[in-house]
C-alpha positions in Angstrom: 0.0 0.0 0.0 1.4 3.3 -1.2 1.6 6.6 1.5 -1.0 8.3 0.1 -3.1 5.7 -0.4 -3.3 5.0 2.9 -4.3 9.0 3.8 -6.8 8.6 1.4 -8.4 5.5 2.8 -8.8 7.2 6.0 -9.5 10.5 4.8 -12.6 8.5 3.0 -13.3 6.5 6.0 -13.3 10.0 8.5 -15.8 11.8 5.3 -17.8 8.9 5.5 -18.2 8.5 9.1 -18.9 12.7 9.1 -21.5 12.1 7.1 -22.9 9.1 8.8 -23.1 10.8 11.8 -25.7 13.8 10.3 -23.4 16.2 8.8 -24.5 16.9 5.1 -22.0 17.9 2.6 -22.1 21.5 3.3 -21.3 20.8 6.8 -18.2 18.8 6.7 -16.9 21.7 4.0 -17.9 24.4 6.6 -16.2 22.5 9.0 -12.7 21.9 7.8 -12.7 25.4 6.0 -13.2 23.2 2.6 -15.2 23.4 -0.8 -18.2 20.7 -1.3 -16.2 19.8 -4.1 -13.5 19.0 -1.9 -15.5 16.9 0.3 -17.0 15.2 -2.3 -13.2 14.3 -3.7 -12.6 12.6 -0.2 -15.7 10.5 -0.3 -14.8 9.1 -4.0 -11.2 8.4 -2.3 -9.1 11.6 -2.7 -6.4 12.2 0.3 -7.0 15.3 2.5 -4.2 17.6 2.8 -2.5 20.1 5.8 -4.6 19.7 8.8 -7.7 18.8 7.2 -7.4 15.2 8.1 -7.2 16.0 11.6 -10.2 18.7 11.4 -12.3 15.5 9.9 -10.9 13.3 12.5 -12.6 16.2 15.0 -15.9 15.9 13.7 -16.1 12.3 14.2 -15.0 12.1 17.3 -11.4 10.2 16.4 -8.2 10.9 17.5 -5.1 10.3 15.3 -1.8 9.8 16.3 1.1 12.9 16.0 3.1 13.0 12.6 5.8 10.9 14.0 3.3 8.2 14.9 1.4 8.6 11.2 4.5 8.3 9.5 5.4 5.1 11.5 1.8 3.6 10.6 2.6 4.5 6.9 5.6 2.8 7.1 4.7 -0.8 8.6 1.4 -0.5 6.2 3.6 -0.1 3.2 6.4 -2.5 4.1 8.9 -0.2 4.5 8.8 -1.2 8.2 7.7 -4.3 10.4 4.7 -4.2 13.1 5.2 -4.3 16.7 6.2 -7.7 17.2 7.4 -8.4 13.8 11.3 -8.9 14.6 12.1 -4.8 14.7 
């Protein structure tokens, strides 16, 4: 799994969850200072960007883990590390 494919499946996962729990379209954009457009993007797949990911996780409720942490999560999802447990 590729970086950025792995912000975009959460970024779709945190947009659909939004959404799920009431907010419409317009909300979610109001929100994380976005465009519909832009929210529609996330929920077809497209990777949020800056702090938007973490404005989403907000909405829903969700905490994510700081940079450091993402970055390590990217890493053992695209091979380019081993899992806790995993001979590190």
């Amino acid at each position: 799994m590729k970086p950025g494919s792995v912000r975009a499946a959460l970024t779709k996962r945190l947009a659909t969850a939004a959404r799920d729990a009431g907010n419409n379209v317009t909300d979610i954009a109001r929100l994380c200072g976005v465009s519909r457009p832009t929210v529609y993007s996330w929920l077809d797949g497209a990777p949020a960007t800056g702090d938007r990911l973490q404005r989403l996780a907000d909405i829903t409720g969700h905490a994510l883990p700081d940079s450091q942490k993402q970055q390590e999560l990217i890493d053992v999802l695209t091979g380019k590390r081993s899992g806790p447990g995993e001979g590190e």
